[in-house]
Backbone bond lengths (Angstrom), bond angles and torsions (degrees), N, CA, C in turn:
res aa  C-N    CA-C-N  psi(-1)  N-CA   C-N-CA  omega(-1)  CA-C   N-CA-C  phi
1 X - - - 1.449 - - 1.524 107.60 -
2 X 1.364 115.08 144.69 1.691 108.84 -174.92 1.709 85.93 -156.87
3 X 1.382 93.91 160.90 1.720 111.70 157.96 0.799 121.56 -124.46
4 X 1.257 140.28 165.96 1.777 118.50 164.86 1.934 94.46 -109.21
5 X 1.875 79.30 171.64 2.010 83.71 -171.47 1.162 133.29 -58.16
6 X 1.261 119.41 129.20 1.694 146.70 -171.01 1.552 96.92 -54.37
7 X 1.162 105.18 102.98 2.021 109.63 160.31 1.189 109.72 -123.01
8 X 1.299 116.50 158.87 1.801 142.41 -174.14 1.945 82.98 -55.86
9 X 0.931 148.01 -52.12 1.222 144.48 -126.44 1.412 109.21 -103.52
10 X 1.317 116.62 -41.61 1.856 123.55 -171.26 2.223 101.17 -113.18
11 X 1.304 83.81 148.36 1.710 89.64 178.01 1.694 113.53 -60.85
12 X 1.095 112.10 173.45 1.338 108.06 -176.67 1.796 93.33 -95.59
13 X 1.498 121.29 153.80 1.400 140.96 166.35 1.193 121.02 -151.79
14 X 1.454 94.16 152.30 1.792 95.63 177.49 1.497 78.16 -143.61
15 X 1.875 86.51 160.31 1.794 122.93 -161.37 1.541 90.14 -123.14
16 X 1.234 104.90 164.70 1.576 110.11 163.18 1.517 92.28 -152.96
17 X 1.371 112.15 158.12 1.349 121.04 170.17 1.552 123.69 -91.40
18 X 1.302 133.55 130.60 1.274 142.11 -138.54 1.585 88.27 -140.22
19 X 1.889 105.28 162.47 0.920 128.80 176.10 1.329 136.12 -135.43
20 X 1.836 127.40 98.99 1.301 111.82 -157.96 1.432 133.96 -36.72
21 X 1.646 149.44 67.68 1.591 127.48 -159.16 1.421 100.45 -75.06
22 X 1.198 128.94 -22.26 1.413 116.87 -160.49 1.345 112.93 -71.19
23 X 1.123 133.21 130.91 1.553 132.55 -178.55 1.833 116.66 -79.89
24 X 1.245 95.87 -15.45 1.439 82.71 -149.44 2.081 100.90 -99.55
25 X 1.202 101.58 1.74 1.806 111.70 171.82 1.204 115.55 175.73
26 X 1.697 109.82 149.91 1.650 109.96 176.66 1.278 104.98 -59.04
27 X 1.642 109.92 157.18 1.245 131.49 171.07 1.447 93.67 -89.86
28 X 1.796 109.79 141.39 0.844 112.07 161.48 1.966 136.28 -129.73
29 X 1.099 149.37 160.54 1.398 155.52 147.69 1.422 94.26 16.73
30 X 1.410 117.02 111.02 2.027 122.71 157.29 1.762 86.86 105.56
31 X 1.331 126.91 -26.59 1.047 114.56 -179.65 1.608 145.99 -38.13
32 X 1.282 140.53 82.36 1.568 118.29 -173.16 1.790 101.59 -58.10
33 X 1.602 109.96 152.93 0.638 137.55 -143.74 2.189 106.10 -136.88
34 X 0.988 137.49 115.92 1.709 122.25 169.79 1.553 105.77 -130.75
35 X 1.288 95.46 164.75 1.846 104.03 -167.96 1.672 93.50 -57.65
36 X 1.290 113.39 164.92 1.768 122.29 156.06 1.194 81.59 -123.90
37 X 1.610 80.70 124.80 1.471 132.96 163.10 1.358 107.91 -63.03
38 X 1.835 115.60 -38.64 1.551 90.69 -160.19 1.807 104.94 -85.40
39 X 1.543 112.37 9.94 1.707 100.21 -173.20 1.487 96.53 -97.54
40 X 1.276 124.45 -30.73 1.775 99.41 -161.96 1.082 103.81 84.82
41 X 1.106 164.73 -8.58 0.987 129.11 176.78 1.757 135.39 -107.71
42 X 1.217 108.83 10.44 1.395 126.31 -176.65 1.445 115.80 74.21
43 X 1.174 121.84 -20.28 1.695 134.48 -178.31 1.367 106.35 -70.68
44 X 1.743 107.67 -61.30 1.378 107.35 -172.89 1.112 126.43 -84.06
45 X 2.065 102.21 150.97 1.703 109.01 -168.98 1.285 94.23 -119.63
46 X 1.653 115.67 152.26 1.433 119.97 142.76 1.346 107.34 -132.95
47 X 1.562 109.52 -165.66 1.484 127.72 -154.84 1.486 91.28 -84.49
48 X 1.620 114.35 131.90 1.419 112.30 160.54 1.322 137.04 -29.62
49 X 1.600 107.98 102.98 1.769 105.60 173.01 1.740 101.82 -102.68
50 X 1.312 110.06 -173.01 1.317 116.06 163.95 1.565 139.74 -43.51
51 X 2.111 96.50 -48.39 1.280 103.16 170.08 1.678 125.44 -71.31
52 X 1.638 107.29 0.38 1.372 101.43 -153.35 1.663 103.10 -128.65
53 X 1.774 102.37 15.88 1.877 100.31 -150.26 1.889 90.65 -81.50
54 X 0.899 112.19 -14.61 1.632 105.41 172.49 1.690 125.52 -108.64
55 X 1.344 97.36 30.13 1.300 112.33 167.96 1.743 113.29 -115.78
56 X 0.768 124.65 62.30 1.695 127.06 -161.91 1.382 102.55 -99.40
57 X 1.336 102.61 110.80 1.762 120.22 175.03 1.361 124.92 -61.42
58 X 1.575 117.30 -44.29 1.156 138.45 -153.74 1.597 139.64 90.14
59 X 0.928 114.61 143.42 1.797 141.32 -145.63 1.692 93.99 -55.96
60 X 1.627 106.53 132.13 1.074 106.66 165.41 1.437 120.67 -77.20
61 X 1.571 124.87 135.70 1.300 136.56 -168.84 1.408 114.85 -131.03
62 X 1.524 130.39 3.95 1.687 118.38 179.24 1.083 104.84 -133.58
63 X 1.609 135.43 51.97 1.356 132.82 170.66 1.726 119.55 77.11
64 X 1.339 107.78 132.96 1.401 132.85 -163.94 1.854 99.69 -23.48
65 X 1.536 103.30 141.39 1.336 104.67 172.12 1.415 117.75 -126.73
66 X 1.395 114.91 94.66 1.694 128.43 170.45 1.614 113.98 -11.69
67 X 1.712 131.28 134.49 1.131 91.76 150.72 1.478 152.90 -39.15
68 X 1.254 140.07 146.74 1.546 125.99 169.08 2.003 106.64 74.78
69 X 1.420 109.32 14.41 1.406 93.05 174.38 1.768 89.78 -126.01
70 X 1.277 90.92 176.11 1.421 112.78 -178.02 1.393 108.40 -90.17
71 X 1.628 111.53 149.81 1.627 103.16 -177.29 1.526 103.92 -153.21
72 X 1.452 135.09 -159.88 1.616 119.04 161.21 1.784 104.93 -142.51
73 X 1.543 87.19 144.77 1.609 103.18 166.04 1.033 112.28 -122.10
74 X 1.696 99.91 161.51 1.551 110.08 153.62 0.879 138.96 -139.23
75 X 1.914 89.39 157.17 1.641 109.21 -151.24 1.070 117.39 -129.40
76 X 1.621 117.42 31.93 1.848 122.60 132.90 1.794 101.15 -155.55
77 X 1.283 125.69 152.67 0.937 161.58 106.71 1.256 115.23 140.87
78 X 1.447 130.24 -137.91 1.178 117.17 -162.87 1.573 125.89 -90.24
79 X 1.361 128.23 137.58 1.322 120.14 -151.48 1.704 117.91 -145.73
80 X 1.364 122.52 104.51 1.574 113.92 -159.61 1.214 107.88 -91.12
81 X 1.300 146.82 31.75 1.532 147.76 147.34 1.293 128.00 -162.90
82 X 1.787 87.10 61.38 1.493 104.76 151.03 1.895 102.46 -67.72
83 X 1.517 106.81 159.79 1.536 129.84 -178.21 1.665 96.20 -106.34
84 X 1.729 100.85 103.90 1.453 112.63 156.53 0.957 127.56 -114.92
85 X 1.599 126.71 -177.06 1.372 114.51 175.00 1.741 97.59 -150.83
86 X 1.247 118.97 139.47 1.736 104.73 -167.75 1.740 107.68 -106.16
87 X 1.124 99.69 -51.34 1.850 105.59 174.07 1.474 98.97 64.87
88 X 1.186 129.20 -2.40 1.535 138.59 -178.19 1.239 97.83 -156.29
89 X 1.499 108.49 -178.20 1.533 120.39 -172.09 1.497 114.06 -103.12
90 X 1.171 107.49 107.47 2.365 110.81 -160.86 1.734 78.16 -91.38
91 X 1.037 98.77 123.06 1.727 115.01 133.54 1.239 142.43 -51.96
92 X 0.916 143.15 151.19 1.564 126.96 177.82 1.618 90.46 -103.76
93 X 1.697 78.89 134.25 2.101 102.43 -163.87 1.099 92.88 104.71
94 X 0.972 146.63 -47.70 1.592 122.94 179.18 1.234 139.87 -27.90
95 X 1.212 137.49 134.63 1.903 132.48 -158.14 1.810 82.23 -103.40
96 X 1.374 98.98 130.31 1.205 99.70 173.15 1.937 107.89 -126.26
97 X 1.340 118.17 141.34 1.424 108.08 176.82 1.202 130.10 -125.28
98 X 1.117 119.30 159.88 2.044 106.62 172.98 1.266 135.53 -36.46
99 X 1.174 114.63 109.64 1.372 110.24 162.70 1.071 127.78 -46.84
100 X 1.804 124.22 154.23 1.704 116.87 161.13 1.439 108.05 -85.84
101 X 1.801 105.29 125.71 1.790 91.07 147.30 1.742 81.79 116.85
102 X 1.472 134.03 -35.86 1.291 130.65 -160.15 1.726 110.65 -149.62
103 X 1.234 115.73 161.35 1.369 118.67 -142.35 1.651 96.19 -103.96
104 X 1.304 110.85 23.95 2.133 110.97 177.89 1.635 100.59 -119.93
105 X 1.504 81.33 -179.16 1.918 89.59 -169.87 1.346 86.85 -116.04
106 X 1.349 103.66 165.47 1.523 119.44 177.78 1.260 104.71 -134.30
107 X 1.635 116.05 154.53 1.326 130.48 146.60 1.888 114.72 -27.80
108 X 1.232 88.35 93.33 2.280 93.41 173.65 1.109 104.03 -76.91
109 X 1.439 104.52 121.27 1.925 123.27 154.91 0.808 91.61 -41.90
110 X 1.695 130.78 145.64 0.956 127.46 96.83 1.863 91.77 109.58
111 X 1.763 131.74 -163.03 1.046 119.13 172.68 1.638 123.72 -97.58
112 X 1.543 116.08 -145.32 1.369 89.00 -153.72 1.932 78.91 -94.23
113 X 1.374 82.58 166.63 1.555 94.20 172.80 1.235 134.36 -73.56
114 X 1.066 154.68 131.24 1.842 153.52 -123.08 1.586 83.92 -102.52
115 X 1.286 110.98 128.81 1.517 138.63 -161.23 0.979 122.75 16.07
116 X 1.608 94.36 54.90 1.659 93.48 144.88 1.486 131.14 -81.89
117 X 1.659 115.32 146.78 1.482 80.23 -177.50 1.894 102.90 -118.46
118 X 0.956 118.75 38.76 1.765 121.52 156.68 1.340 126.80 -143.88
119 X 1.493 94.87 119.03 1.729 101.63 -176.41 1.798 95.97 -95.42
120 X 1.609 105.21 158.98 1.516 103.52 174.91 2.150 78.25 -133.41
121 X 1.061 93.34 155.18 1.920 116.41 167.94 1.068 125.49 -128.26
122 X 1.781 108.46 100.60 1.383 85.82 170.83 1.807 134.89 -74.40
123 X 1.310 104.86 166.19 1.469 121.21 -143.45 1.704 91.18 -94.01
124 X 1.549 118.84 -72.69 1.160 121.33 159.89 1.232 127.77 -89.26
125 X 1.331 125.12 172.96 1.392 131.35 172.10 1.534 106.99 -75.09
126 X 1.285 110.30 160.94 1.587 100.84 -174.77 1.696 92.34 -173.01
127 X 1.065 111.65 150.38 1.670 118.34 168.91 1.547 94.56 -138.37
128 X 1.787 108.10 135.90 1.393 102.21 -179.67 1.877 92.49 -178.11
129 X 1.189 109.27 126.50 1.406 136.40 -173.13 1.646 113.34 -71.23
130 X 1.350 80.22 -36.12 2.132 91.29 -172.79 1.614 97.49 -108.66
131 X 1.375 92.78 169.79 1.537 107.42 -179.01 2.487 99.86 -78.79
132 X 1.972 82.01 117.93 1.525 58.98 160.55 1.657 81.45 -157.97
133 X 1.496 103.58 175.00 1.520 130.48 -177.70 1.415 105.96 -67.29
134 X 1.571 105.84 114.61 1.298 106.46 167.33 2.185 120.43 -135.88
135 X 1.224 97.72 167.73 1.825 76.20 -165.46 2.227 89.01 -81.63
136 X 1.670 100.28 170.52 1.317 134.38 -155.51 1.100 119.22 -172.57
137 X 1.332 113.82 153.78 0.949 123.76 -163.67 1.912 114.97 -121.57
138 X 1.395 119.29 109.81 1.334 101.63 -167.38 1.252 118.36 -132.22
139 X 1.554 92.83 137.32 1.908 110.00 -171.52 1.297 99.39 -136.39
140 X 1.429 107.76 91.59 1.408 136.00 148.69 1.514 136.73 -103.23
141 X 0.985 96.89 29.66 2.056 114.15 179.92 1.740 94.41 -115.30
């Protein structure tokens, strides 16, 4: 886990280093990101499934990550291209969570889910059908 240096001018963030598990394509930039369960090892992420939608690592941010290589997300603070999708009308404040099956957050029914451990917020309001980059807010530590 690292940050880089705290100035009056930029938000505060922290990165953690992540690990492609998913076999089947690089992860890429805006991406949410959750532990795989099936490695053990706490490093590796893949794309939100069912077993894993309340385990949310945080958004990939330093360029595409190969299967099996190392890459970085983030997993607190403020962040302008996370990958959402609204299909309804998100507020800004809204708790938004992983989808199954695809690498964006959505508008969450309802509250947060009992141990989960990453919330994302959206920042502005936004209505939008397709997956696109929007700013968020993320607290996943």
């Amino acid at each position: 886990m690292w940050s880089p240096k705290v100035n009056r001018a930029d938000p505060e963030k922290v990165f953690i280093q992540v690990k492609n598990g998913w076999s089947t394509a690089a992860i890429t930039v805006g991406q949410i990101v959750c532990l795989d369960l099936a490695a053990a090892d706490g490093i590796s992420v893949e794309r939100p499934i069912t077993a894993n939608l309340a385990l949310i690592k945080g958004v990939v941010t330093a360029g595409s990550i190969a299967f099996g290589e190392y890459g970085e997300a983030q997993c607190y603070g403020y962040n302008e291209g996370c990958l959402v999708t609204g299909g309804t009308d998100v507020a800004a404040g809204d708790k938004l969570s992983a989808k199954t099956a695809v690498f964006h957050a959505i508008k969450a029914a309802g509250t947060v889910v009992a141990g989960e451990s990453g919330v994302i917020i959206a920042v502005d309001a936004f209505t939008t059908a397709g997956e696109t980059a929007k700013k968020v807010e993320i607290r996943c530590m």
